[in-house]
C-alpha positions as CSV (number, residue, x, y, z in Angstrom):
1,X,-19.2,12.3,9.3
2,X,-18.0,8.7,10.8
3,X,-17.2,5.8,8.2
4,X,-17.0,2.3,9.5
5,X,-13.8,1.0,10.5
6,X,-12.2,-1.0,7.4
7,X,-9.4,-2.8,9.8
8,X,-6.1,-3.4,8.7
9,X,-5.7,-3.6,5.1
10,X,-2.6,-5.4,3.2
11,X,-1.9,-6.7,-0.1
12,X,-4.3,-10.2,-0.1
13,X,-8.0,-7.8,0.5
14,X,-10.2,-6.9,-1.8
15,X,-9.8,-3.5,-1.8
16,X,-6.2,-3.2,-2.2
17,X,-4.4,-4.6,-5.2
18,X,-7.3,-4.3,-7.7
19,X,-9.7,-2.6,-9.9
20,X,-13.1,-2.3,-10.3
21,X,-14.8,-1.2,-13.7
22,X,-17.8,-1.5,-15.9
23,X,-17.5,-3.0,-19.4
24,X,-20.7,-2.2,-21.7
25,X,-22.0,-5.2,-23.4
26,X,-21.2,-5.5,-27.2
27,X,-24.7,-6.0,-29.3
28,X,-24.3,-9.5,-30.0
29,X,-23.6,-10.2,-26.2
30,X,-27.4,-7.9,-25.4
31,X,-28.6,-10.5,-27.7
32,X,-26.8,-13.8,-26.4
33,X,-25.7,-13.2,-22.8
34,X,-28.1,-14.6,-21.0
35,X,-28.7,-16.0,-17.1
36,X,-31.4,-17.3,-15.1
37,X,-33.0,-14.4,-15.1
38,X,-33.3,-14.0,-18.7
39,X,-33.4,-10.1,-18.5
40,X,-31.5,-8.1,-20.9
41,X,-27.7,-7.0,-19.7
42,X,-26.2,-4.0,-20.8
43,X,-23.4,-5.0,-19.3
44,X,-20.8,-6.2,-16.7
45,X,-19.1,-5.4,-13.5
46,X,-15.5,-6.2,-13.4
47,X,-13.5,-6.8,-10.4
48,X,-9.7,-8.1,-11.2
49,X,-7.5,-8.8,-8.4
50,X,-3.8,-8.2,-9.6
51,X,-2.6,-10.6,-6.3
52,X,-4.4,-13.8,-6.9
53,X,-4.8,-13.0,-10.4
54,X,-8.5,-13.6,-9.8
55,X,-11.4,-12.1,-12.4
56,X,-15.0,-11.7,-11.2
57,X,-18.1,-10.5,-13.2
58,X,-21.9,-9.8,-12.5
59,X,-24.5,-8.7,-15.0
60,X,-25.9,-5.4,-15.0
61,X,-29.5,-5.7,-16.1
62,X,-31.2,-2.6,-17.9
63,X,-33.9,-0.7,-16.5
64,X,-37.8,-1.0,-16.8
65,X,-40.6,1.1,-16.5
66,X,-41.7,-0.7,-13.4
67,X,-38.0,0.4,-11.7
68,X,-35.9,2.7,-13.3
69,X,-33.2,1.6,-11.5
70,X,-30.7,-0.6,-13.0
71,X,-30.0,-3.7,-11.2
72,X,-27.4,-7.3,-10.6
73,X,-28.7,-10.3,-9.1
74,X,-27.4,-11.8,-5.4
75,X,-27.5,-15.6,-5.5
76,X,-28.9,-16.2,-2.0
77,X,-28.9,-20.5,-2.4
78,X,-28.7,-23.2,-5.1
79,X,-30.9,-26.3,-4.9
80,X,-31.0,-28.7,-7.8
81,X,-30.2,-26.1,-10.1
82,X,-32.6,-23.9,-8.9
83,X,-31.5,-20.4,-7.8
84,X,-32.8,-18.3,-5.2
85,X,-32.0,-14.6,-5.9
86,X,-33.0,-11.4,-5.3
87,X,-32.3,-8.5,-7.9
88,X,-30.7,-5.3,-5.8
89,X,-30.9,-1.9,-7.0
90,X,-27.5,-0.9,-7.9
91,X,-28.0,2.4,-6.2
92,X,-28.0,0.0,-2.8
93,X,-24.4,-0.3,-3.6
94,X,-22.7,2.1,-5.4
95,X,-23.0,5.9,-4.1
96,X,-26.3,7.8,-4.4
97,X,-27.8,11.1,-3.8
98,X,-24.0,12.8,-4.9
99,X,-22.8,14.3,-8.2
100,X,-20.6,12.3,-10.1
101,X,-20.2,9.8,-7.5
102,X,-20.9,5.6,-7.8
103,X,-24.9,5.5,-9.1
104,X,-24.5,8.7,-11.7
105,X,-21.4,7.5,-12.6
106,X,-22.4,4.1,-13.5
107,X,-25.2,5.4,-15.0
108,X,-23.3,7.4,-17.3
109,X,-21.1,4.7,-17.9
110,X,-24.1,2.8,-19.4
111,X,-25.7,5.3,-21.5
112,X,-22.3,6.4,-22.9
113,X,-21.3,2.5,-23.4
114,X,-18.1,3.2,-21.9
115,X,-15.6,1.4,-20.0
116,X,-15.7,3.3,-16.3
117,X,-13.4,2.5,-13.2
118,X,-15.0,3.1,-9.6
119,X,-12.7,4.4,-6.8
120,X,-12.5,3.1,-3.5
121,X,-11.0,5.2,-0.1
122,X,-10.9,4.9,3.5
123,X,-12.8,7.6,5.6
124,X,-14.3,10.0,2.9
125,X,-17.0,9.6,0.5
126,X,-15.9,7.1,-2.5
127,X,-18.1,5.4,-5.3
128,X,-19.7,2.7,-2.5
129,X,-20.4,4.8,0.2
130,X,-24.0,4.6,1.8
131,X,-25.7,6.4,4.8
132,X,-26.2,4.1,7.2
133,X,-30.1,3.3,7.6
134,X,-30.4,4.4,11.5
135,X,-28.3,7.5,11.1
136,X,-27.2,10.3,8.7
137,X,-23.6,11.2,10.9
138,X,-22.8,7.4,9.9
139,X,-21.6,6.0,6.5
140,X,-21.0,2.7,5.4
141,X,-19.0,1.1,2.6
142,X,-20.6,-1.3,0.3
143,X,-17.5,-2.4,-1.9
144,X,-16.6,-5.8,0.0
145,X,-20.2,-6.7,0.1
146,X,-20.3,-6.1,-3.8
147,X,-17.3,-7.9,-4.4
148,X,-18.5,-10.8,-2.5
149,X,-21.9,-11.0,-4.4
150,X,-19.7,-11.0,-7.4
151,X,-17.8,-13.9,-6.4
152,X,-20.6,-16.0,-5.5
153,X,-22.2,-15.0,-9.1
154,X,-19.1,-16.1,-10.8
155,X,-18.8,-19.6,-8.7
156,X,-22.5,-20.5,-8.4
157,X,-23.9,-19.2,-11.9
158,X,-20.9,-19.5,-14.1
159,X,-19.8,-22.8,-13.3
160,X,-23.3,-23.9,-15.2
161,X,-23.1,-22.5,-18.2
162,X,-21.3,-22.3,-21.0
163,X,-19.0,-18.9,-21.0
164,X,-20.2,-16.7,-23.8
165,X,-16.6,-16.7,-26.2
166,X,-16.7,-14.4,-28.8
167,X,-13.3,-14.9,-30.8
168,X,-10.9,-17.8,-29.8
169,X,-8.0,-20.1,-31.1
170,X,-6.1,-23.3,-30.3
171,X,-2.1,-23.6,-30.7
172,X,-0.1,-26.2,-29.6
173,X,3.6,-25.0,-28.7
174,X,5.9,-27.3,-26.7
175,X,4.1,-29.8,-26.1
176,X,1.4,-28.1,-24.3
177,X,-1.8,-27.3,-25.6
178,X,-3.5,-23.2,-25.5
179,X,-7.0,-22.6,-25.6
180,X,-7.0,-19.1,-26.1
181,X,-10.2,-16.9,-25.9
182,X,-11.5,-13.7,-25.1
183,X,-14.4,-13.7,-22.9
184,X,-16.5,-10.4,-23.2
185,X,-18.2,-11.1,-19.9
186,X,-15.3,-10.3,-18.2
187,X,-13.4,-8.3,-21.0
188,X,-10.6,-10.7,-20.6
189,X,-8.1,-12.7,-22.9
190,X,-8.2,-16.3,-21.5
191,X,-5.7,-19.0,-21.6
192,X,-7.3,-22.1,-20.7
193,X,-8.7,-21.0,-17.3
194,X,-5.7,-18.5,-16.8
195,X,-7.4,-14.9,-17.0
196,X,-3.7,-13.5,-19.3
197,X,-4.6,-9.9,-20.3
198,X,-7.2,-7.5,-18.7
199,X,-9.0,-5.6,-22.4
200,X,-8.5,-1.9,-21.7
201,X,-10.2,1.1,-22.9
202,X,-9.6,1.8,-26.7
203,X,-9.1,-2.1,-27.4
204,X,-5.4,-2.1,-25.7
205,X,-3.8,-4.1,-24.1
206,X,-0.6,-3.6,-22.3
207,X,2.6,-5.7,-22.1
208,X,6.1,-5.4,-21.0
209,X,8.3,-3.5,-23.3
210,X,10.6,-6.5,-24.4
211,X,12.0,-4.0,-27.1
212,X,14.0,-1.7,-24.7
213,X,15.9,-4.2,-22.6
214,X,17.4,-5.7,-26.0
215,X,20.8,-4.2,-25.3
216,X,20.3,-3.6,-21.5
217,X,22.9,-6.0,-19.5
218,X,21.8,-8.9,-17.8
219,X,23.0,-10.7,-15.0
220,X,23.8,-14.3,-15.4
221,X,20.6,-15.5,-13.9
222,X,18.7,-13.3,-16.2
223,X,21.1,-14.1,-19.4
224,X,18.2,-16.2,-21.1
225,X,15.6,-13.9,-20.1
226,X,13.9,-11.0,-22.3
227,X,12.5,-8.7,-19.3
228,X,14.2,-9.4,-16.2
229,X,13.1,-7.4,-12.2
230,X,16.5,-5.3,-13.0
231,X,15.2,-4.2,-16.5
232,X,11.8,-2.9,-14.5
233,X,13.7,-0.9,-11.8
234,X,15.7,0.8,-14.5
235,X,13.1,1.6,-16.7
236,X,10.3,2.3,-14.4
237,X,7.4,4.0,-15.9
238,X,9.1,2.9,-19.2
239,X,8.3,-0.8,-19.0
240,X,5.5,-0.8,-20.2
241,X,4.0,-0.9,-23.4
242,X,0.3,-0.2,-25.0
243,X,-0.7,-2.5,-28.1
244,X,-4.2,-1.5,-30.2
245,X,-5.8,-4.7,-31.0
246,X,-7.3,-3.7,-34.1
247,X,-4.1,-3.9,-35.7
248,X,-4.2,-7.7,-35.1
249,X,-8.7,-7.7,-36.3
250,X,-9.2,-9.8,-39.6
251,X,-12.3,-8.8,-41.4
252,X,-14.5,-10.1,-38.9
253,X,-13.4,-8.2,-36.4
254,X,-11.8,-10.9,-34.6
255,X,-7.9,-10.9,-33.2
256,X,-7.1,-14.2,-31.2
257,X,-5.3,-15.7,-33.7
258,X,-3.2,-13.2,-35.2
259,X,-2.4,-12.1,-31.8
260,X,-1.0,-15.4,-30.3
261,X,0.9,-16.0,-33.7
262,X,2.7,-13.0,-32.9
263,X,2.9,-13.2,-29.4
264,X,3.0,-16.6,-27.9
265,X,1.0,-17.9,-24.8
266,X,3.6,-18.9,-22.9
267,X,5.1,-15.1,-23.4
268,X,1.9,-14.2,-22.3
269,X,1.3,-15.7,-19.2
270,X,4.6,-14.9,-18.4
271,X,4.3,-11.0,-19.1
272,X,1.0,-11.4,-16.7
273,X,3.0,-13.2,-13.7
274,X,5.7,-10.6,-13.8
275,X,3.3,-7.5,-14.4
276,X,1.2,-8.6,-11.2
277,X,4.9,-8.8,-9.7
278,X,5.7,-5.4,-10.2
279,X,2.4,-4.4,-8.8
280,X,2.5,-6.0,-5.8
281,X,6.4,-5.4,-5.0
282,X,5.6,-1.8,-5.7
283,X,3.1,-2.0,-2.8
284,X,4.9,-4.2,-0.7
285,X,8.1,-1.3,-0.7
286,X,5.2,1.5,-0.3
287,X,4.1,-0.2,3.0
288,X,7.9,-1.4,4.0
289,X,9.0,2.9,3.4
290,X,6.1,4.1,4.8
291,X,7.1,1.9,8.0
292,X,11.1,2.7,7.8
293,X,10.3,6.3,7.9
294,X,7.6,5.7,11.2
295,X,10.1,3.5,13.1
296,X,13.3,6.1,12.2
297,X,11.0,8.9,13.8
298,X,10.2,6.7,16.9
299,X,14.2,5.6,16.9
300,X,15.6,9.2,16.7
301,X,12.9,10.4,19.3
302,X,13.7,7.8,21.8
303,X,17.3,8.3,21.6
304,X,17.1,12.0,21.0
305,X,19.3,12.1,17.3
306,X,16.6,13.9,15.6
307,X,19.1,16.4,14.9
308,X,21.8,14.6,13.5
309,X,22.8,15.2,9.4
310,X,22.0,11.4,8.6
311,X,18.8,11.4,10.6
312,X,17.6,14.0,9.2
313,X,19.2,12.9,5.2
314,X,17.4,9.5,5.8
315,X,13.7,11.2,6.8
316,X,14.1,13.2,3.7
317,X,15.2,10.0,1.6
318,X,12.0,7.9,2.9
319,X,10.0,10.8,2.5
320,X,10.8,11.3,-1.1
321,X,10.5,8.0,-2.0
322,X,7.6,7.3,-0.9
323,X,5.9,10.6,-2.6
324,X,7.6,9.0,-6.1
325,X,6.3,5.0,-5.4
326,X,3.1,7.0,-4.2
327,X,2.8,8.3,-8.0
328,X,2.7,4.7,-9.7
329,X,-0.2,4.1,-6.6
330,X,-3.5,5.6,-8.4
331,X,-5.8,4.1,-5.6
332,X,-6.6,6.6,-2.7
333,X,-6.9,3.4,-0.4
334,X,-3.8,1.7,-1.2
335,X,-2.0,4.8,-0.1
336,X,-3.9,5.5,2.8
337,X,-3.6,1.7,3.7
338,X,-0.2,1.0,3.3
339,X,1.5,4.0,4.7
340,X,-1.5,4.7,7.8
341,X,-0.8,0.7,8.3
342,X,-2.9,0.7,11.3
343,X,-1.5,-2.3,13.0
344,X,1.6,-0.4,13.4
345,X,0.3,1.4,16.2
346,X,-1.4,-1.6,17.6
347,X,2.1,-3.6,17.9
348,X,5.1,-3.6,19.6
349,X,7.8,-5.0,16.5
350,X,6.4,-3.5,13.7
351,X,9.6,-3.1,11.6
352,X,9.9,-7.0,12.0
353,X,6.1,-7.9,11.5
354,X,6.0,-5.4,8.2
355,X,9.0,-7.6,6.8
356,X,7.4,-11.1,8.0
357,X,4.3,-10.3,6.8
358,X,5.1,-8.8,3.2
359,X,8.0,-12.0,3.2
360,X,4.9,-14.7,3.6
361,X,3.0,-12.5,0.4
362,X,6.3,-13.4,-1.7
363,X,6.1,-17.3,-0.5
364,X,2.1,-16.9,-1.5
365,X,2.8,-15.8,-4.9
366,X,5.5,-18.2,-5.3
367,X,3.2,-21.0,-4.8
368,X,1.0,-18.9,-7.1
369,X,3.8,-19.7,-10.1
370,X,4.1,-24.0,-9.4
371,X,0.4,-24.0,-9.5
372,X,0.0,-27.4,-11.3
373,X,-2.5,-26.0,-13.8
374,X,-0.9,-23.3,-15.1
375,X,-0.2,-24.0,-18.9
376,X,3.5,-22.9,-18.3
377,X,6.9,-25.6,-18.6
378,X,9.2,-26.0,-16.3
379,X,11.6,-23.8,-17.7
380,X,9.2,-20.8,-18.0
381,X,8.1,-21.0,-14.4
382,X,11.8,-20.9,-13.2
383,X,11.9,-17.5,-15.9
384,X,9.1,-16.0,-13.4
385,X,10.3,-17.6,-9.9
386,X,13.5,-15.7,-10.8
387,X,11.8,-12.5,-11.5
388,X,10.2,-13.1,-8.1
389,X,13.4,-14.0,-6.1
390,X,15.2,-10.7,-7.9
391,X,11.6,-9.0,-6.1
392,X,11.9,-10.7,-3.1
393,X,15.9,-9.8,-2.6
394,X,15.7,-6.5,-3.3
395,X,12.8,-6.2,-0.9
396,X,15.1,-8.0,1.5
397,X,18.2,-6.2,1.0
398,X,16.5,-2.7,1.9
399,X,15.0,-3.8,4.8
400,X,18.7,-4.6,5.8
401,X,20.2,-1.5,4.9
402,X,17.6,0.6,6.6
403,X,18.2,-1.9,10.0
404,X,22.0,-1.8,9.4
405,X,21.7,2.5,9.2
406,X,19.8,2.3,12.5
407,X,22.7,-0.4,14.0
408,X,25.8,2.3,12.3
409,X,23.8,5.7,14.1
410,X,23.6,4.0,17.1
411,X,26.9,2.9,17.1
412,X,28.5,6.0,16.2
413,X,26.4,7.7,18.9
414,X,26.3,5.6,21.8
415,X,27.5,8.1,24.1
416,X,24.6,10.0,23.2
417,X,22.0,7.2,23.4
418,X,23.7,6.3,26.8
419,X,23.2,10.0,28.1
420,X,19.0,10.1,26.7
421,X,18.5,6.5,28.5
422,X,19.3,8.0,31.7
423,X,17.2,11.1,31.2
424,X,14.5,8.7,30.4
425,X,15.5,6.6,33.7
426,X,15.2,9.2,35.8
427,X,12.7,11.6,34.9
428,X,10.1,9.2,32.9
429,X,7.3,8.6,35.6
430,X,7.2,4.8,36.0
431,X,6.6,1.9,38.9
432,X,9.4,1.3,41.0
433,X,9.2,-2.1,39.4
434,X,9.5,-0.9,36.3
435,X,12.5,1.4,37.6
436,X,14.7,-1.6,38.7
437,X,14.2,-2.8,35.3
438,X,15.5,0.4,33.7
439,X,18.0,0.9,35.6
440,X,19.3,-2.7,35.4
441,X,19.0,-1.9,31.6
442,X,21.1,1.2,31.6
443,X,23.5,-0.3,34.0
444,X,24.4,-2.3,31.0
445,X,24.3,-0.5,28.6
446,X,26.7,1.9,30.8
447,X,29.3,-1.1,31.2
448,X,29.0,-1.4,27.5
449,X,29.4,2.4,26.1
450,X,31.9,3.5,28.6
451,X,34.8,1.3,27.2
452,X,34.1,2.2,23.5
453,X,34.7,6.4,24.4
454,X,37.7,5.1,27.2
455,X,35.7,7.0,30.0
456,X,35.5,5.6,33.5
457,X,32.8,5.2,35.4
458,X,33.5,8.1,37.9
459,X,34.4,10.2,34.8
460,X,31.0,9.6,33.5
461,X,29.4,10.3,37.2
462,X,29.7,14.0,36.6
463,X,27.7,13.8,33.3
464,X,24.7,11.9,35.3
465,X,24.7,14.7,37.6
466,X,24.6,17.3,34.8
467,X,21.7,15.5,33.2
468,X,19.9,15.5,35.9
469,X,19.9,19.5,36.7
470,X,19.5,19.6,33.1
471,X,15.7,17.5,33.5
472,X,14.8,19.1,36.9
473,X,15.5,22.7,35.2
474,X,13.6,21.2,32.1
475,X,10.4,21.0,34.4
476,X,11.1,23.8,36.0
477,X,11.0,26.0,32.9
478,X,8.4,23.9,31.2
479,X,6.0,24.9,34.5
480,X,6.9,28.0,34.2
481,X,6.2,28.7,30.8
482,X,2.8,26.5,30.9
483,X,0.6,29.4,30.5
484,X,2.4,30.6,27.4
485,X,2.0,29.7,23.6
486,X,4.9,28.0,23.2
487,X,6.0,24.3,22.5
488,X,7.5,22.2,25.4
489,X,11.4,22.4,26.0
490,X,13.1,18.8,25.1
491,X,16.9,18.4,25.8
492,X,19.0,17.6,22.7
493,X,22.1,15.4,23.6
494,X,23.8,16.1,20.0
495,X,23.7,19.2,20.8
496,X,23.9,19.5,24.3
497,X,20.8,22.3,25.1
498,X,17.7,22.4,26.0
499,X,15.1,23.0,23.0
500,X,12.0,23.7,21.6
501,X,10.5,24.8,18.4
502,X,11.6,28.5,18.8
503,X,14.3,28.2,21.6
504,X,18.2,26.6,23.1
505,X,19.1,27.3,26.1
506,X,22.9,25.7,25.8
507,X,23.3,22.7,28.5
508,X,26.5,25.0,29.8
509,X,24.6,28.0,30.5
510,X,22.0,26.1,32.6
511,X,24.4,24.0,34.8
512,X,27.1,26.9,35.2
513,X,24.4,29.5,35.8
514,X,23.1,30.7,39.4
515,X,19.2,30.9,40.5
516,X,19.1,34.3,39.0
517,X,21.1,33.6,35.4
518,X,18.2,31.1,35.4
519,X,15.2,33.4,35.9
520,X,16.4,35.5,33.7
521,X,16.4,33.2,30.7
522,X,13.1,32.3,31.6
523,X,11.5,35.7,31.7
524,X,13.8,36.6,28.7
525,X,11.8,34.2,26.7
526,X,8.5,35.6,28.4
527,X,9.2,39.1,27.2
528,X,9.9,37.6,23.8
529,X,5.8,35.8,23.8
530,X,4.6,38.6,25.2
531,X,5.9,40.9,22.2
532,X,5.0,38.6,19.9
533,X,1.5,38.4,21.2
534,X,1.3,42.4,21.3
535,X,2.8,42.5,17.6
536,X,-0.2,39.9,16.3
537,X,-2.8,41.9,18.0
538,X,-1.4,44.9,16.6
């Protein structure tokens, strides 16, 4: 099976950073929602987007007995008012011809009337996988495609009509002026135009948990502030907190009011900012760990410290965190995404472009908080930019203690690094171009190290020469061995022999030792395969 390439993925795509659901339509919307179709909906595809904070929604129409598929409109133009659409089988997008996969799973979702989420991946089947029309070994992914309809329903259709409001209330607080209303269509809780809390299943909604961090302490920039960044990286999971609307319903069924009379806007909007904060730092440190740990393998390879203590403490740190940050991640794709990062094998500074890159999403959202229409005052927005600069610096402040590790290993180790770089000068096949280059580099670097262990020059002579029996008997035993099952032999300068996965020949043994101390290591090990190979046959 081959899926098509989905490129390199960060925070800002549609697939990342969101979710994707179906909301049934409540009976007075089957009987009011309308659009220029005039068909009957049964419901509503959701696509939120936790980065921009964006909401998009597109009918789904029932079935007839002329198609028993269900089907959403694609606007194709607008003239005068006048649409030109087509109607598209939903099984053209979401996943057919598989159990519990996309179509049957939105169909499903629409008998049961329940609120369903659709999965997205990278390189297996997911809800929006299709065959590809000229071949069955090929699949394609129809979730961008979907998403993009979407947003041309919401922009072109939308914007002419009236949104269909089913419970809503204006409060003035501060001067400024809240429309509040919940919009069925997209199962949101609007404030003015600011989509503020996402309806979930069961009538919830979920806030930040403003009633743990009461006696928490604050730092002085936070002093004023209910839920500050700090307060979310100490509680974690425990941030957050699940409220059932009904408890807020008057006899009508409706909650708006009671609901911002408890809770006001402002405090909402603000809960919304920060929660999409969290989501997106979360993400932002998956991808940042996920490239620390990549770039500390490279780094310890290179310079040949894979076996040092810290090396080896800091793998295990990076790998542990990102295995706990992975748990908060529910999305396959974000995962895959953000710790594959495929552009880290496609560049040359990826430690530097991760932390540029992930910097410039910080400076997006920041711009995202002094939008001018955002019903917040002055002094609320400086509330959120603070939660974002608390983000933003400890973001910062890892990225400087993993590069500071890197600078202390090499430092304490640059005898080491000095002995792999002329290994690497002499037995890495390169132009003689390329050569001069090297060697002018680890002529430098010599001058450097030297000084810092007080070893001369000549004193250090008699190491090159050791290294370089040590690499000629390195291809020697590596030739030698070629025929055999067994990994290739690597020196280790930390601990000065010669290794592989099952093997150490100690550096000493192979400069000290004569022509035949050395054919007899090597056929030492050859006996060693060979019973090994009897004993599995056996």
């Amino acid at each position: 099976m081959r899926f098509e390439n989905r490129g390199v993925l960060n925070n800002t795509d549609y697939e990342l950073n969101s979710e994707f659901y179906y909301v049934p339509a409540s009976d007075k919307q089957m009987n009011v929602q309308k659009d220029m179709t005039n068909k009957n909906i049964v419901g509503n595809l959701i696509y939120r987007n936790n980065f921009y904070n964006e909401v998009y929604s597109q009918p789904v129409y029932d079935s007839n007995e002329s198609n028993q598929k269900y089907q959403t409109p694609y606007i194709m133009s607008i003239d005068d008012y006048e649409y030109n659409y087509n109607l598209i089988n939903l099984d053209e997008y979401f996943t057919k011809d598989t159990a519990n996969k996309g179509y049957e799973k939105l169909v499903n979702a629409i008998k049961s009337k329940e609120i369903t989420y659709f999965d997205k991946d990278i390189e297996t089947v997911d809800d929006f996988t299709q065959k590809d029309e000229y071949s069955d070994d090929w699949y394609n992914n129809t979730f961008v495609e979907l998403v993009s309809s979407m947003k041309g329903y919401t922009y072109h259709i939308e914007s002419t009509k009236e949104p269909f409001i089913e419970d809503s209330h204006t409060i003035t607080e501060n001067d400024i002026t809240y429309n509040v209303s919940y919009n069925p269509e997209k199962h949101h809780l609007y404030i003015n135009d600011f989509p503020a809390i996402p309806i979930e299943e069961n009538d919830n909604i979920r806030l930040l948990n403003d009633n743990l961090t009461q006696s928490m302490e604050k730092t002085y920039d936070n002093i004023n502030y209910k839920f500050s960044y700090k307060d979310f990286k100490t509680l974690e999971d425990d941030s957050y907190i699940y409220i059932d609307l009904s408890d807020y319903k008057d006899n009508e069924g409706k909650f708006v009011k009671n609901l911002v009379e408890d809770i006001p806007p402002n405090e909402i909007i603000k809960d919304r900012l920060k929660q999409n904060i969290n989501l997106f730092d979360e993400r932002a440190n998956y991808n940042a760990l996920s490239v620390y740990r990549k770039d500390l393998e490279t780094f310890s390879d290179r310079n040949s410290l894979d076996s040092l203590d810290q090396v080896k403490d800091l793998k295990s740190f990076y790998d542990t965190e990102i295995k706990i940050i992975g748990l908060s991640i529910n999305n396959d794709i974000e995962k895959k995404a953000l710790n594959n990062q495929l552009a880290f094998n496609l560049s040359n500074e990826p430690l530097k472009n991760m932390f540029r890159d992930n910097n410039d999403l910080y400076e997006i959202y920041e711009q995202k908080i002094f939008y001018d229409k955002l019903p917040l005052s002055k002094e609320d927005r400086k509330e959120v930019k603070t939660y974002l600069d608390d983000a933003r610096n400890n973001f910062s402040n890892n990225y400087y203690e993993y590069t500071s590790s890197k600078s202390s290993i090499l430092a304490e180790n640059s005898l080491t690094v000095l002995d792999k770089a002329k290994y690497d000068l002499e037995f890495s096949p390169v132009s003689n171009h390329l050569y001069k280059e090297r060697e002018s580099f680890y002529e430098g670097m010599k001058q450097v190290t030297l000084p810092l262990h007080n070893i001369t020059k000549d004193q250090y002579k008699e190491r090159e020469n050791d290294i370089e029996i040590i690499g000629h008997f390195k291809n020697y035993i590596n030739t030698e061995l070629k025929r055999t099952k067994t990994t290739e032999f690597k020196p280790n300068f930390i601990n000065d022999s010669l290794e592989n996965k099952t093997h150490s020949i100690s550096f000493k043994d192979i400069i000290n030792g004569s022509e035949e101390i050395h054919s007899n290591i090597i056929n030492s090990i050859k006996s060693e395969l060979k019973q090994e190979k009897d004993n599995l046959e056996i």
